[in-house]
NUKOLVEX-48406 format. One record per atom (N, C-alpha, C, CB): residue in three letters; atom name; y, x, z; residue number from 1. Coordinates in pm, 1 decimal, always signed. Each point is the difference from the previous one (the first is absolute). Glycine has a CB too. Layout:
N
+-----+----+----------+----------+----------+-----+
:  aa : at :    north :     east :       up :   i :
+-----+----+----------+----------+----------+-----+
: ALA : CA :        Y :        X :        Z : NUM :
...
+-----+----+----------+----------+----------+-----+
***
This chain:
60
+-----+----+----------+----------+----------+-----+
:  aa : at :    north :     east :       up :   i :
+-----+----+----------+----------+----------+-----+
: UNK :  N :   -119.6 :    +82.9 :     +0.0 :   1 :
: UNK : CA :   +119.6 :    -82.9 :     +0.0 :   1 :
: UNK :  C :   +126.1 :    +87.4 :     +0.0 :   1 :
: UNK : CB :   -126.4 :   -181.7 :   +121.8 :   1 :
: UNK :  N :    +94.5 :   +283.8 :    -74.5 :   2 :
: UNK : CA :   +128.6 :   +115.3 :    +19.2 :   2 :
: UNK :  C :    +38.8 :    +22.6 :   -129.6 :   2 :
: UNK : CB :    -76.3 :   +132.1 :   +201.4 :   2 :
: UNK :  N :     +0.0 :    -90.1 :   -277.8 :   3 :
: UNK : CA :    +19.2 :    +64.1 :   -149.0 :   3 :
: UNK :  C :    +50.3 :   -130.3 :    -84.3 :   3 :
: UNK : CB :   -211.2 :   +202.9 :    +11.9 :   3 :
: UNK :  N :   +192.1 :   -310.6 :     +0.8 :   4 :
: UNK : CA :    +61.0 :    -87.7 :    -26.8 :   4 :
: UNK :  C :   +168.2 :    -33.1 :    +20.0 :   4 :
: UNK : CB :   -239.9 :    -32.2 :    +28.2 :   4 :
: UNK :  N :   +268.9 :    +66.2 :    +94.3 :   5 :
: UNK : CA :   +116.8 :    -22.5 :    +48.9 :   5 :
: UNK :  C :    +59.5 :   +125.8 :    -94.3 :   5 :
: UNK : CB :    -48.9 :   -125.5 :   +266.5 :   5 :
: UNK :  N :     -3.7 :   +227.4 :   -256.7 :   6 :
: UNK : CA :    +41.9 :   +101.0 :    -85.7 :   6 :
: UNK :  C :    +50.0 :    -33.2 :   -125.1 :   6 :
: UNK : CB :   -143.5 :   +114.1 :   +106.6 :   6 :
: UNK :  N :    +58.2 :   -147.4 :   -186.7 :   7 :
: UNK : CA :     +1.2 :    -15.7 :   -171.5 :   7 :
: UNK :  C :   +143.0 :   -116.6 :    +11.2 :   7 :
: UNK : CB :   -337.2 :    +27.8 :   -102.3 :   7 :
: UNK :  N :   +305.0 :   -158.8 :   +211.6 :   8 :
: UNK : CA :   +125.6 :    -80.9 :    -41.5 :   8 :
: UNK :  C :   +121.3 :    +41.9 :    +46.6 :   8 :
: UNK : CB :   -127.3 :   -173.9 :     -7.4 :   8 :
: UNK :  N :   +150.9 :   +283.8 :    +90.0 :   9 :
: UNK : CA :   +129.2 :    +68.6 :    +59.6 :   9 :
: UNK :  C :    +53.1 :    +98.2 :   -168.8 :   9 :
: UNK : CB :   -110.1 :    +33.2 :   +346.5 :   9 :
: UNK :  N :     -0.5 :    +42.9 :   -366.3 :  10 :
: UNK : CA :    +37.8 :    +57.7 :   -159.4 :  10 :
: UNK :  C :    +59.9 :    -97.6 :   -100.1 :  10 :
: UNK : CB :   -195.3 :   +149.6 :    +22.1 :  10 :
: UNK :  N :   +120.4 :   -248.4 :     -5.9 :  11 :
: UNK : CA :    +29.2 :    -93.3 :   -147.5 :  11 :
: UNK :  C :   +142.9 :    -24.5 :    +36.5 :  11 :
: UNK : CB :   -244.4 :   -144.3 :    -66.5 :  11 :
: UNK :  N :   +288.0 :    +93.9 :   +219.0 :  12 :
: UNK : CA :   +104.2 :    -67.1 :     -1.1 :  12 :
: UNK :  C :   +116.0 :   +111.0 :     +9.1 :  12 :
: UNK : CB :   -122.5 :   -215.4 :    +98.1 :  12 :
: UNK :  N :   +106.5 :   +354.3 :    -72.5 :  13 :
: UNK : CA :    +82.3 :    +64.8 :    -16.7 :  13 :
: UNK :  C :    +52.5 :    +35.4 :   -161.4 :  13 :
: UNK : CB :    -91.7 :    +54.6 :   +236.4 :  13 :
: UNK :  N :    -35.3 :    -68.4 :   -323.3 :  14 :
: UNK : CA :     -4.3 :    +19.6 :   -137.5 :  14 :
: UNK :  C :   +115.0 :   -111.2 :    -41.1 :  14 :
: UNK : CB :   -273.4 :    +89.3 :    -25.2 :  14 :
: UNK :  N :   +245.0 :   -216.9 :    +70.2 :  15 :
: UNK : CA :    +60.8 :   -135.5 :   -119.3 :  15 :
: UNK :  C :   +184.3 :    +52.7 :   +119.0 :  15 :
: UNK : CB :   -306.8 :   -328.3 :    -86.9 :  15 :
: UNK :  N :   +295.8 :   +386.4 :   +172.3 :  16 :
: UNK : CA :   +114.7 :    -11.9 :    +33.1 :  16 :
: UNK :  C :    +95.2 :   +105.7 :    -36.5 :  16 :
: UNK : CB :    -99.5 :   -126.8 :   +152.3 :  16 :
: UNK :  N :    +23.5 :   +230.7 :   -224.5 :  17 :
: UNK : CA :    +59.6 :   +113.6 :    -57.4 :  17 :
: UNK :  C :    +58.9 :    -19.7 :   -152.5 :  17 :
: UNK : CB :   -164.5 :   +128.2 :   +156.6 :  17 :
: UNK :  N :    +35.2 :   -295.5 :   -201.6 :  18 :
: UNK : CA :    +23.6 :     -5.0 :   -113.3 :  18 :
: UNK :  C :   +130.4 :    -94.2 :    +10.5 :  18 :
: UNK : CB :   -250.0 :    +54.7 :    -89.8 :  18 :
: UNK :  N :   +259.8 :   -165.0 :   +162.4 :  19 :
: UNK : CA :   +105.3 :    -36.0 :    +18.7 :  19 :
: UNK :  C :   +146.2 :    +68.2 :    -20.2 :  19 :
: UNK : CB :   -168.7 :    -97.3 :   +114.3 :  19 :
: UNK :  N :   +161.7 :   +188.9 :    -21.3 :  20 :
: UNK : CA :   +127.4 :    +86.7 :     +0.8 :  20 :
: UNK :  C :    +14.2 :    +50.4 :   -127.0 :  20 :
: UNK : CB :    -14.0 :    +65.9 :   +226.5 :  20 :
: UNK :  N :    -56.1 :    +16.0 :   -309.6 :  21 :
: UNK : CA :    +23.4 :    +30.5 :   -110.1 :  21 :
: UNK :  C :    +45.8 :   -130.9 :   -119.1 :  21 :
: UNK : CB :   -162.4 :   +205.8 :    +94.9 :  21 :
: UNK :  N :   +129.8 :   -315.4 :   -136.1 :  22 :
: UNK : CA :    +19.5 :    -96.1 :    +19.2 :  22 :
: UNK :  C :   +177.3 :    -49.0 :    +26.0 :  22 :
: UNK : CB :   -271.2 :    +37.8 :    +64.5 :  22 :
: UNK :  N :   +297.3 :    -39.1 :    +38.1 :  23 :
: UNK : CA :    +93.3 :    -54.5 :    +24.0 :  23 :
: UNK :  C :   +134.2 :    +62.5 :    -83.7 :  23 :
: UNK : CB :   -135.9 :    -63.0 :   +219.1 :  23 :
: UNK :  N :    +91.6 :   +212.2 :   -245.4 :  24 :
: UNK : CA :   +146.4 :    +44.7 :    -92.0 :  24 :
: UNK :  C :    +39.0 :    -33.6 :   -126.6 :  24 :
: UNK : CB :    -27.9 :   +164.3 :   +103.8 :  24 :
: UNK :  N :   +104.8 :   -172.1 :    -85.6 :  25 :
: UNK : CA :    +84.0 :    -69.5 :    -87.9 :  25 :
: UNK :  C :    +15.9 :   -111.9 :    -13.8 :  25 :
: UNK : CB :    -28.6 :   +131.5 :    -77.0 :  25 :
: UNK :  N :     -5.4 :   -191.6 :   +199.1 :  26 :
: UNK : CA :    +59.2 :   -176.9 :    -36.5 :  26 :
: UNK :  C :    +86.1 :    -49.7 :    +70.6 :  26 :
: UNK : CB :   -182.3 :    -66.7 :    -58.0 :  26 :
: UNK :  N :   +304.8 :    -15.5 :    +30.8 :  27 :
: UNK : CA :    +54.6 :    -35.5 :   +113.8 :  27 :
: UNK :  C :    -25.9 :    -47.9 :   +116.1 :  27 :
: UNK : CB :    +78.6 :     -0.5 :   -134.8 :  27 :
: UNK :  N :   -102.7 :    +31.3 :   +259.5 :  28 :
: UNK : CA :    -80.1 :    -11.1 :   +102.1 :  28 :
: UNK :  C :   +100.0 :    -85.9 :   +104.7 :  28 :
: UNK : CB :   -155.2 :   +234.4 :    -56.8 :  28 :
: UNK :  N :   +235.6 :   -246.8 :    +30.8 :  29 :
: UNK : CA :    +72.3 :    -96.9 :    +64.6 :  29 :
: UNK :  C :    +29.0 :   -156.0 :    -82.8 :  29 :
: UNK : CB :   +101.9 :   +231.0 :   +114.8 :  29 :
: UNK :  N :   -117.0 :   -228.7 :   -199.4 :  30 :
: UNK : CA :    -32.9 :   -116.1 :    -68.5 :  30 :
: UNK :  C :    -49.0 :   -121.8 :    +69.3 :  30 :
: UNK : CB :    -38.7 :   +154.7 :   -155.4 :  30 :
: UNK :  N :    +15.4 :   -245.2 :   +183.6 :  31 :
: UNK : CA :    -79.0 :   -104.6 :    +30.9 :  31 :
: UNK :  C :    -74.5 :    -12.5 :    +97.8 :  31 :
: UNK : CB :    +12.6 :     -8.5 :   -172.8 :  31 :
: UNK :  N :    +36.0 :   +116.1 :   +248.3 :  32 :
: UNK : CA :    -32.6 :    +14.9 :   +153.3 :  32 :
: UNK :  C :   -123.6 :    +97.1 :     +4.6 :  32 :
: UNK : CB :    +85.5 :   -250.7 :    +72.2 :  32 :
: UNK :  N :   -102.2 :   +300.6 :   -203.5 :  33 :
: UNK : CA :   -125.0 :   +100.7 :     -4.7 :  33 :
: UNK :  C :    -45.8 :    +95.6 :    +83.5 :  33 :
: UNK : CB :    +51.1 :    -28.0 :   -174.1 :  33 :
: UNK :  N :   +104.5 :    +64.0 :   +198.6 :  34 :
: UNK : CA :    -39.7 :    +94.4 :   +129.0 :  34 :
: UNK :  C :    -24.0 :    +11.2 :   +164.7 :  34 :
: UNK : CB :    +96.5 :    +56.6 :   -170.0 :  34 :
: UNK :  N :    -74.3 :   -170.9 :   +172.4 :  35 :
: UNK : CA :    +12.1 :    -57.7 :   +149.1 :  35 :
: UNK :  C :   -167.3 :    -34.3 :    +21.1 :  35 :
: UNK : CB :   +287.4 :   -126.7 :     -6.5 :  35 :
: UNK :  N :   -319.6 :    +75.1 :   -161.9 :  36 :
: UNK : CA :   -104.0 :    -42.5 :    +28.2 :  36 :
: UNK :  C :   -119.9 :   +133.4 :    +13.1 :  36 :
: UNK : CB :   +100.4 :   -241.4 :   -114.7 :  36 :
: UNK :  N :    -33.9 :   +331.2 :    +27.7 :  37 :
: UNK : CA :   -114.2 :   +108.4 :    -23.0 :  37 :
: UNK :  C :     +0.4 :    +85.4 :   +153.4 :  37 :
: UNK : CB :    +42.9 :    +32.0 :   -306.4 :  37 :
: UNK :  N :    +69.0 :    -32.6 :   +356.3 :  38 :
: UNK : CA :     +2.5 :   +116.7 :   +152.6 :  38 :
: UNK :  C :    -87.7 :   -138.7 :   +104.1 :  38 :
: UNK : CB :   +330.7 :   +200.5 :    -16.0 :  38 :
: UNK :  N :   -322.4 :   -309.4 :     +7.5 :  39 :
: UNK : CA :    -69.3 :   -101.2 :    +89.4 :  39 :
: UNK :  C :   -150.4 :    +39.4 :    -43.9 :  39 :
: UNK : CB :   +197.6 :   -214.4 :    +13.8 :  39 :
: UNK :  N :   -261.4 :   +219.7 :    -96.0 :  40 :
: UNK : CA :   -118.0 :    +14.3 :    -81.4 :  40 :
: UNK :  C :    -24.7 :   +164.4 :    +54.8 :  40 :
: UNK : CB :    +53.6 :   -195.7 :   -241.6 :  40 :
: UNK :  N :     -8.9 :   +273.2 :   +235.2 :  41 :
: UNK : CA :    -29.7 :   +161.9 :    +40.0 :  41 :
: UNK :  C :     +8.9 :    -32.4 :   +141.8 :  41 :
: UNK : CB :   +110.7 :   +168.4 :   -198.6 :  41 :
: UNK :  N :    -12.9 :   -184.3 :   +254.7 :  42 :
: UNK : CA :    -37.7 :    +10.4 :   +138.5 :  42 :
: UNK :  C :   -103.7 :    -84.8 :    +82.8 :  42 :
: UNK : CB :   +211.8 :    +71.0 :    -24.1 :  42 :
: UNK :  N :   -270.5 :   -147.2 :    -43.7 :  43 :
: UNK : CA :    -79.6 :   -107.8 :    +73.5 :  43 :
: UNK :  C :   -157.9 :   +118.0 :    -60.1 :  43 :
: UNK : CB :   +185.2 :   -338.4 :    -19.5 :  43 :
: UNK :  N :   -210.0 :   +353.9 :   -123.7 :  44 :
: UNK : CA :    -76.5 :   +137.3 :    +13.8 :  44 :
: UNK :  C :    -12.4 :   +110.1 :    +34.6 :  44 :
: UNK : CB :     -5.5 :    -77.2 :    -84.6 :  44 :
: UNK :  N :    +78.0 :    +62.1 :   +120.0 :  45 :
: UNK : CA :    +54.0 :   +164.7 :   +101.6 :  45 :
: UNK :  C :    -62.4 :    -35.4 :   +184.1 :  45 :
: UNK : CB :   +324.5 :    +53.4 :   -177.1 :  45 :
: UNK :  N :   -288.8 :   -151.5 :   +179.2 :  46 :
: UNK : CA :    -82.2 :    -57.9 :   +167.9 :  46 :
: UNK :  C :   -137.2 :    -54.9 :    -58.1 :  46 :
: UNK : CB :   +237.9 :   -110.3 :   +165.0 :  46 :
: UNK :  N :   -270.3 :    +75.2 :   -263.3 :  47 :
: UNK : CA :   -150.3 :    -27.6 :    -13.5 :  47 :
: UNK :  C :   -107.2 :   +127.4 :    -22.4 :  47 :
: UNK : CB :    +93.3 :   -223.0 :   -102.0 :  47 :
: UNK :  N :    +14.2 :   +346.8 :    +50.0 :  48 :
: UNK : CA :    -69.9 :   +118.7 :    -39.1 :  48 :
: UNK :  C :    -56.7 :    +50.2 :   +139.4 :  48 :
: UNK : CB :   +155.4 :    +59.8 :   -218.1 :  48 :
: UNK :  N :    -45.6 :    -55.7 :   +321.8 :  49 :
: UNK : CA :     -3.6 :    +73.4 :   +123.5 :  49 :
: UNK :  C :    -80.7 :    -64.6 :    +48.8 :  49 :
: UNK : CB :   +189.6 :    +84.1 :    +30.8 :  49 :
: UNK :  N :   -199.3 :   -234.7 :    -22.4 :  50 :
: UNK : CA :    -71.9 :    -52.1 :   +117.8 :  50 :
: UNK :  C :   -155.2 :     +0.3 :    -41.0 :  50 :
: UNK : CB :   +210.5 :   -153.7 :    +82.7 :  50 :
: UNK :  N :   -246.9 :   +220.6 :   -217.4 :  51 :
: UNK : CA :   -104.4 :    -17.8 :    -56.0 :  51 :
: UNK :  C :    -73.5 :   +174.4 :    +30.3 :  51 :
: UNK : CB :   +107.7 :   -236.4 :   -192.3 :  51 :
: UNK :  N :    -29.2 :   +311.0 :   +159.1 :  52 :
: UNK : CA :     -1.3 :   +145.0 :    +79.3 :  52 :
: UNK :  C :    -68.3 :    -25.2 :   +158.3 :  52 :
: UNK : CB :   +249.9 :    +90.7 :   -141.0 :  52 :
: UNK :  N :   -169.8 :   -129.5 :   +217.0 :  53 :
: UNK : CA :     +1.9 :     -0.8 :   +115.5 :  53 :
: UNK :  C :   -160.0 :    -78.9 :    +76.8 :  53 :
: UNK : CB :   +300.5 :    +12.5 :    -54.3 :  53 :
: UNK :  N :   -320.4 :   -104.5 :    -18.3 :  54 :
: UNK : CA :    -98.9 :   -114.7 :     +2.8 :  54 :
: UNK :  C :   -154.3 :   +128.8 :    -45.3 :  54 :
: UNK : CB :   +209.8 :   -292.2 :   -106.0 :  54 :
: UNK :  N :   -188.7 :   +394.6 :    +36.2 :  55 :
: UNK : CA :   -107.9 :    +34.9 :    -64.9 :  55 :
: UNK :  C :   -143.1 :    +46.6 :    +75.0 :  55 :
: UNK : CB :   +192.0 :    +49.3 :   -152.6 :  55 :
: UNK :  N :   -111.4 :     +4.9 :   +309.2 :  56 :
: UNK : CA :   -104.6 :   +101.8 :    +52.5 :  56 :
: UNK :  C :    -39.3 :   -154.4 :    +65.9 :  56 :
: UNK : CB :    +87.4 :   +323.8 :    +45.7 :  56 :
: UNK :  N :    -70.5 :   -464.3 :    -23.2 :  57 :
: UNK : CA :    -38.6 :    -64.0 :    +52.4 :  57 :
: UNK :  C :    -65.2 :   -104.1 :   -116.8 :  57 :
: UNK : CB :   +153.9 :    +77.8 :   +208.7 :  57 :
: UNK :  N :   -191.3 :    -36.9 :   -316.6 :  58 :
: UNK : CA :   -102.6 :    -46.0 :    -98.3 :  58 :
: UNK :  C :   -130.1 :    +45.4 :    +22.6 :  58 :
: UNK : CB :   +162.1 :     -8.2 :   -152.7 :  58 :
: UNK :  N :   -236.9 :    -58.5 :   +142.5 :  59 :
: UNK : CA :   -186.3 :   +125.6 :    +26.9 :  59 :
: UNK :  C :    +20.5 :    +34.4 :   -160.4 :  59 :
: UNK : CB :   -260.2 :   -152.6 :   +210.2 :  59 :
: UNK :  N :   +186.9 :   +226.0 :   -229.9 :  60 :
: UNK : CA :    -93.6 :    -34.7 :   -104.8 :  60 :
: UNK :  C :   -127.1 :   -105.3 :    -60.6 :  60 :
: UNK : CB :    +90.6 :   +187.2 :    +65.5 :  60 :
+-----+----+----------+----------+----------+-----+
***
């Protein structure tokens, strides 16, 4: 189950790297895009940690 938590901590660091790359060049204040995109990172940003944190208390 550990190695699990693993692979989905990678993936989600991946789509969030891809995100960022992503985001240039668009107007990011537009349509509230950005309010919405830093609400969206920071709520994965506490799901990343608390998923870290949670790991040594997964068995296998």
């Amino acid at each position: 189950m550990s190695h699990q938590v693993d692979r989905v901590l990678d993936e989600v660091d991946t789509a969030l790297r891809q995100l960022r790359r992503s985001m240039r060049g668009i107007p990011v204040r537009r349509e509230g895009l950005k309010a919405m995109h830093d609400k969206m990172a920071k709520s994965m940003g506490q799901l990343t940690v608390a998923l870290d944190d949670a790991r040594s208390t997964i068995k296998n």
